[in-house]
C-alpha positions in Angstrom: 43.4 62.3 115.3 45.1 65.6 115.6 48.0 65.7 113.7 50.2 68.6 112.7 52.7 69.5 110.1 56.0 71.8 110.0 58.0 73.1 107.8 60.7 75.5 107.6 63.3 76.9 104.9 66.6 79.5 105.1 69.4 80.7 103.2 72.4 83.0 104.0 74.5 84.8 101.6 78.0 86.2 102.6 79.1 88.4 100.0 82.8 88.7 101.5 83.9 84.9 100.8 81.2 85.0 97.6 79.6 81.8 99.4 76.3 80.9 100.6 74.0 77.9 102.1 70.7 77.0 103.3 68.8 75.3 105.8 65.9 73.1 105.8 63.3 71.2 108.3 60.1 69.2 107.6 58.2 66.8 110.4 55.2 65.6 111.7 53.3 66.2 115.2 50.8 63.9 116.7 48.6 65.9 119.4 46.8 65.3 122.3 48.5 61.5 122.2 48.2 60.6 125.7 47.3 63.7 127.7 45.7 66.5 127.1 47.9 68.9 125.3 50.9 66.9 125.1 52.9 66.2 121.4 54.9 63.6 120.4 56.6 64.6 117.0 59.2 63.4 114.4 61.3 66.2 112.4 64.1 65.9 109.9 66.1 69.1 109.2 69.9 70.1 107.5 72.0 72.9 109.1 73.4 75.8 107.3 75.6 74.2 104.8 77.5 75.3 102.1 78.1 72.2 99.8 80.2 73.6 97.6 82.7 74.3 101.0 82.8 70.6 102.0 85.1 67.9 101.2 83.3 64.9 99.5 84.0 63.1 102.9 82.4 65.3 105.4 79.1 63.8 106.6 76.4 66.2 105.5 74.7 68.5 108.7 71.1 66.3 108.6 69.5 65.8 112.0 66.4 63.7 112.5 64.9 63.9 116.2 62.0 62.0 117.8 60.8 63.8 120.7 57.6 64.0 123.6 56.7 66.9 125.5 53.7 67.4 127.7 52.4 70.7 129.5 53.2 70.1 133.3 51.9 73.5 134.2 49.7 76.4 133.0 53.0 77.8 131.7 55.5 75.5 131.5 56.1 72.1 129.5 58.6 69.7 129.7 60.3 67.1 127.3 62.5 64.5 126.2 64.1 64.0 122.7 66.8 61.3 121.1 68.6 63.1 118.0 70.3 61.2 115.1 73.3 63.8 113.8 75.4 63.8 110.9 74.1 60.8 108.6 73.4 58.8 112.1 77.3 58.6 113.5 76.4 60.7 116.3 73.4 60.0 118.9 72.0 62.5 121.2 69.7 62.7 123.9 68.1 66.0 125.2 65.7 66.8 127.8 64.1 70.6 127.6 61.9 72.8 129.4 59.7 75.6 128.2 58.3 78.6 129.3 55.5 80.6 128.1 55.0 84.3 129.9 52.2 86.6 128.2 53.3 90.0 128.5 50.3 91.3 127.1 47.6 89.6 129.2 45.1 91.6 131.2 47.8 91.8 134.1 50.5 92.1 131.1 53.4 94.8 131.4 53.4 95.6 128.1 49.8 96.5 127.9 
């Protein structure tokens, strides 16, 4: 099974307002699932927040997605993903596209 693992951690600091926040995601890929090269993946992640700037009844900024992409071309991918926003009040569905470009292949402008 190929499976993969993320992770990802942030802060901001504005000095003006003496405040500050972070951000957090963490999640799980499964590869190769049903096609070759295609992911299907789970992820749970908090905006920037400040806590110390929100009420005691604002929802806290957490997201948890489920999403499925597959590569549909050499250099392009396409997926779908459901989102769960906000302490799951607020659904949202997503379709993307990607697109990968080497500029620094042998035929490359950068090279």
């Amino acid at each position: 099974m190929n499976l993969g693992l993320f992770g990802r951690y942030g802060w901001y600091e504005n000095h003006s307002l003496d405040q500050g926040g972070e951000t957090f995601s963490f999640g799980l890929n499964l590869l190769d699932l049903f096609l070759p090269d295609d992911r299907l993946g789970l992820g749970y992640g908090q905006q920037l927040s400040n806590s110390d700037a929100r009420d005691d009844d604002d929802k806290i900024p957490d997201v948890v997605e489920l999403f499925y992409d597959a590569r549909i071309l050499p250099f392009l991918r396409a997926g779908v993903s459901i989102q769960s926003q906000n302490q799951f009040s607020e659904t949202v569905f997503g379709f993307r596209l990607r697109a990968d470009f080497d500029l620094t292949g042998p035929r490359g402008i950068l090279r």
